[in-house]
C-alpha positions in Angstrom: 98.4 -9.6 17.7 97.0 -6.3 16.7 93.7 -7.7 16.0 93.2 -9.9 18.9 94.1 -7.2 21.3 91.3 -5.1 19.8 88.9 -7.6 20.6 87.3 -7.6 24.8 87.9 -9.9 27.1 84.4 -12.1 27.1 85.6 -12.5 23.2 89.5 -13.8 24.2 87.8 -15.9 26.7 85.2 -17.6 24.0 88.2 -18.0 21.4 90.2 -19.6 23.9 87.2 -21.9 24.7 86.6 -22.1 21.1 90.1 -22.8 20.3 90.1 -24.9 23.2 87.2 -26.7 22.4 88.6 -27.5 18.9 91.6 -28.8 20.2 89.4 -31.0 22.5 87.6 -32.2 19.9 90.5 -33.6 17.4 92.6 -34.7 20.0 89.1 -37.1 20.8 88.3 -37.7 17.7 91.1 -38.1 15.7 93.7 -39.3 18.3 93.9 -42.5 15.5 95.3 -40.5 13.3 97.0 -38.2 14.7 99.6 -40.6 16.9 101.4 -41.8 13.8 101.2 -38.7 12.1 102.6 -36.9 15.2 104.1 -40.5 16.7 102.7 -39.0 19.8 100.6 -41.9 21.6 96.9 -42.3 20.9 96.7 -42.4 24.9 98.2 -39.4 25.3 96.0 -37.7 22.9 93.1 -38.8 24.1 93.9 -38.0 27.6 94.8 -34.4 26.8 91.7 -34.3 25.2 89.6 -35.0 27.8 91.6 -32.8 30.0 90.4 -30.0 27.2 87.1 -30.7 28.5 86.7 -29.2 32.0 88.6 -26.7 30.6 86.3 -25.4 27.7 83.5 -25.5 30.1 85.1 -23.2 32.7 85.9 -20.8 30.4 83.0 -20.8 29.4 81.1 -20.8 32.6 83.7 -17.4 33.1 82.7 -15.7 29.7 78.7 -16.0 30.2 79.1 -14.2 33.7 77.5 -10.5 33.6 80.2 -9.3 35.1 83.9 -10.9 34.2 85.9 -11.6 37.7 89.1 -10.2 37.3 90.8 -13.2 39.8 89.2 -15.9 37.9 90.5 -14.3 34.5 94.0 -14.1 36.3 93.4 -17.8 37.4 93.2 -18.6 33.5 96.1 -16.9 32.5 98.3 -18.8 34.7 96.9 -22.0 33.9 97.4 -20.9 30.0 101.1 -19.8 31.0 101.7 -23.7 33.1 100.2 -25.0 29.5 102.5 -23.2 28.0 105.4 -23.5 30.1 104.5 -27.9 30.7 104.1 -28.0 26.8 108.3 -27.0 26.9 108.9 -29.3 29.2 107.2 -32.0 28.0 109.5 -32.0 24.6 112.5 -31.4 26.7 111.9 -34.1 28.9 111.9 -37.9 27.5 108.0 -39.2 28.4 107.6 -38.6 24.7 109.2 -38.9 21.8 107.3 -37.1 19.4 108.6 -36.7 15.4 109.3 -33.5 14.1 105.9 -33.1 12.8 104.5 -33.8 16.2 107.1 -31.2 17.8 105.7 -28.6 15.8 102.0 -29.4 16.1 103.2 -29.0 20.3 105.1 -25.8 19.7 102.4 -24.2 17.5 99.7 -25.4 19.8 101.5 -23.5 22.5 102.6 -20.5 20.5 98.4 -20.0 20.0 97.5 -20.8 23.8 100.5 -17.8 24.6 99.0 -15.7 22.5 95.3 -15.6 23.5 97.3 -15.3 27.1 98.8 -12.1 26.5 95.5 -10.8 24.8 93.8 -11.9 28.1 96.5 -10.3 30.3 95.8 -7.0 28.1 92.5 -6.8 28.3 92.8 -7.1 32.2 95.0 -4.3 31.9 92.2 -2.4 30.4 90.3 -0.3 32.8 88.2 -2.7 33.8 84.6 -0.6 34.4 84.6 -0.2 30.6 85.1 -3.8 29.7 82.6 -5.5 32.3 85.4 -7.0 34.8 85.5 -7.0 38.1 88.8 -5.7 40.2 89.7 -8.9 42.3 
């Protein structure tokens, strides 16, 4: 984390929405695929996909302001943490049944979201008059 945490915020928030983005894009794309590789359903995919959408634009929408607002950055780290925290539940729970293949793909998926989450809770941490954010 070393590296991410040297980076500013308007760069966390463009990898997320670049990550995000990504994300977006094969769960779209290659939802096909990926259910029997994952044996996650190509509905499901999909639908996360398209729920990637909104998201990438937000973030973005957030990133291209002059000045960052520190509430709407705090806004994205708690909908990064109830990613994190609804990607847990979703493997506990039984409205999938994913393969071990597909577990991983959700655990790693969330592993990255937590991470850009605590570079983003950093950087808010930062004195924010020398990083462009606004206090809330």
């Amino acid at each position: 984390m070393a590296t991410l945490s040297r980076l500013d915020l308007r760069s966390i928030l463009f990898l997320d929405a670049v990550a995000s983005g990504a994300m977006a894009l094969l769960l779209l794309a290659g939802a096909g695929v990926l259910d029997s590789l994952f044996d996650l359903s190509t509905t499901f995919l999909r639908g996360v996909g398209v729920l990637l959408v909104p998201w990438v634009a937000m973030l973005l929408l957030v990133a291209t302001r002059k000045v960052i607002p520190a509430g709407a950055v705090w806004g994205i780290v708690a909908l990064n943490l109830l990613w994190v925290v609804g990607s847990v539940v979703l493997l506990l729970g039984d409205w999938v049944e994913p393969n071990a293949l597909g577990v991983a793909f959700v655990i790693v998926q969330a592993m990255a979201v937590a991470l850009i989450t605590a570079c983003q809770v950093e950087c808010l941490a930062r004195d924010g008059r020398d990083s462009g954010i606004a206090r809330a």
